[in-house]
C-alpha positions as a LaTeX table, in Angstrom:
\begin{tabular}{lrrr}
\hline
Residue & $x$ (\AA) & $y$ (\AA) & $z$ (\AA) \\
\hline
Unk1 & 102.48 & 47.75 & 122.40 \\
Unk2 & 102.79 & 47.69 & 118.78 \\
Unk3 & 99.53 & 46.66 & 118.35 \\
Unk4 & 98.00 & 49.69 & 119.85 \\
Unk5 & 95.98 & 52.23 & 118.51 \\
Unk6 & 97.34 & 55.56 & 117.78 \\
Unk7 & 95.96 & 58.96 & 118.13 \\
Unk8 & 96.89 & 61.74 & 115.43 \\
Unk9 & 99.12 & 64.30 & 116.19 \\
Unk10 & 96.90 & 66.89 & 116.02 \\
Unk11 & 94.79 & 65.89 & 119.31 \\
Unk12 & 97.91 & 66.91 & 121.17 \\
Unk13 & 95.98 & 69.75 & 121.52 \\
Unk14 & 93.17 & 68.52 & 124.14 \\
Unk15 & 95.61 & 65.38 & 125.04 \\
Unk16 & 98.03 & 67.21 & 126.54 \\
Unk17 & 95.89 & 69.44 & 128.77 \\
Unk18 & 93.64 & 66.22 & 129.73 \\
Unk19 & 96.54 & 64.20 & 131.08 \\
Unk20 & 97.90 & 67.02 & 132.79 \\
Unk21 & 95.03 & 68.58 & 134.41 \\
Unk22 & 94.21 & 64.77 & 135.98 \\
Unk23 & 97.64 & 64.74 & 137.30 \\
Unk24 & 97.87 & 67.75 & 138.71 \\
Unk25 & 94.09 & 67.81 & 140.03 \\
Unk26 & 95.07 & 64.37 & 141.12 \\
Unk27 & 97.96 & 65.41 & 143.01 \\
Unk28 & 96.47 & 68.34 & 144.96 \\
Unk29 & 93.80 & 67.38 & 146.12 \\
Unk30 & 95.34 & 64.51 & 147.42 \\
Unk31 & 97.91 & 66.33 & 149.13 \\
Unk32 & 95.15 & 68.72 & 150.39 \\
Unk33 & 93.04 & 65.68 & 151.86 \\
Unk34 & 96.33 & 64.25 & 153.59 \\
Unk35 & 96.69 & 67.06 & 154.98 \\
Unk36 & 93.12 & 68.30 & 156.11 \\
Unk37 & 91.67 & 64.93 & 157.13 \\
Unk38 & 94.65 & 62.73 & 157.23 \\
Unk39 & 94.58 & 58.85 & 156.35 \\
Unk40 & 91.11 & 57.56 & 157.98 \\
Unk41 & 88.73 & 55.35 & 156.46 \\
Unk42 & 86.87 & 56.01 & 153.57 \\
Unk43 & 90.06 & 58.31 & 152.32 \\
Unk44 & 89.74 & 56.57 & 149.19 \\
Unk45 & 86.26 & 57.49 & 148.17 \\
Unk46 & 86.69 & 60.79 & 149.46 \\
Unk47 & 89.75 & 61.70 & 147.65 \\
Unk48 & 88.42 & 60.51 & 144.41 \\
Unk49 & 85.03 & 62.22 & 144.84 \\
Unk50 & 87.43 & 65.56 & 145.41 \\
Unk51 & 89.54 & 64.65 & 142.55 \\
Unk52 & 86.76 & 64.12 & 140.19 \\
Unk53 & 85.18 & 67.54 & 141.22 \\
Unk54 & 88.58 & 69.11 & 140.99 \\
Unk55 & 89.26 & 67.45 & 137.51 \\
Unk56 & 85.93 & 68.76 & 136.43 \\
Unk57 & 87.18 & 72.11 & 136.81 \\
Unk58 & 90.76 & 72.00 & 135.71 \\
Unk59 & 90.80 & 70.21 & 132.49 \\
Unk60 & 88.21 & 73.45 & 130.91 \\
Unk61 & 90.57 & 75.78 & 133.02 \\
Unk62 & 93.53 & 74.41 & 131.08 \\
Unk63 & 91.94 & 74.74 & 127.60 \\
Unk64 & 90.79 & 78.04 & 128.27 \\
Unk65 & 93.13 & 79.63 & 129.50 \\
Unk66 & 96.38 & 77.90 & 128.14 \\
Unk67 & 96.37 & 79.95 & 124.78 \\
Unk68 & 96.24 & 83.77 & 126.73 \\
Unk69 & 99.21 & 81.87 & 129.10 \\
Unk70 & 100.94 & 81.12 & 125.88 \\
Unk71 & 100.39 & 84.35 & 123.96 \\
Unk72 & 101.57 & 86.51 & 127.00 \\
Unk73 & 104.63 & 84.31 & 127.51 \\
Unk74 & 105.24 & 84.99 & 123.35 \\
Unk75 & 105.93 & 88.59 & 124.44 \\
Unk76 & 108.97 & 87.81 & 126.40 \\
Unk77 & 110.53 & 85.27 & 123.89 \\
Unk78 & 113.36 & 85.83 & 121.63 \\
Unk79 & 112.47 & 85.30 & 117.91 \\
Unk80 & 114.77 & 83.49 & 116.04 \\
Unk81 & 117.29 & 84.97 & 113.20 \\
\hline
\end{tabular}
């Protein structure tokens, strides 16, 4: 682990929202296909076909809309003294 390449702070930006929008993408739909089609063969391939289309869509959702989240959140937050 020392060994290994680092990326810059500054792609925390897309980073963050890439990692999360797999997990979360990830997550649904394969809660969604347990409990639409149930475990069955070919689950595999189907889930990941579904996550892969669901990823597709969520990681651009994230960037887009994760600065208007932020700024309307900004309106309810304390500022500091």
């Amino acid at each position: 682990m020392k060994n290994l390449a680092k990326f810059h702070p500054k792609h925390m930006v897309w980073l963050m929202p890439l990692f999360l929008s797999g997990i979360m993408s990830g997550a649904i739909s394969c809660f969604n296909m347990i409990i639409n089609k149930g475990f069955g063969d070919g689950f595999f391939a189907l889930w990941l076909h579904a996550w892969s289309l669901s990823w597709l869509m969520a990681f651009p959702l994230i960037l887009m809309v994760l600065p208007l989240v932020r700024r309307f959140l900004m309106l309810f937050m304390a500022k500091p003294n």
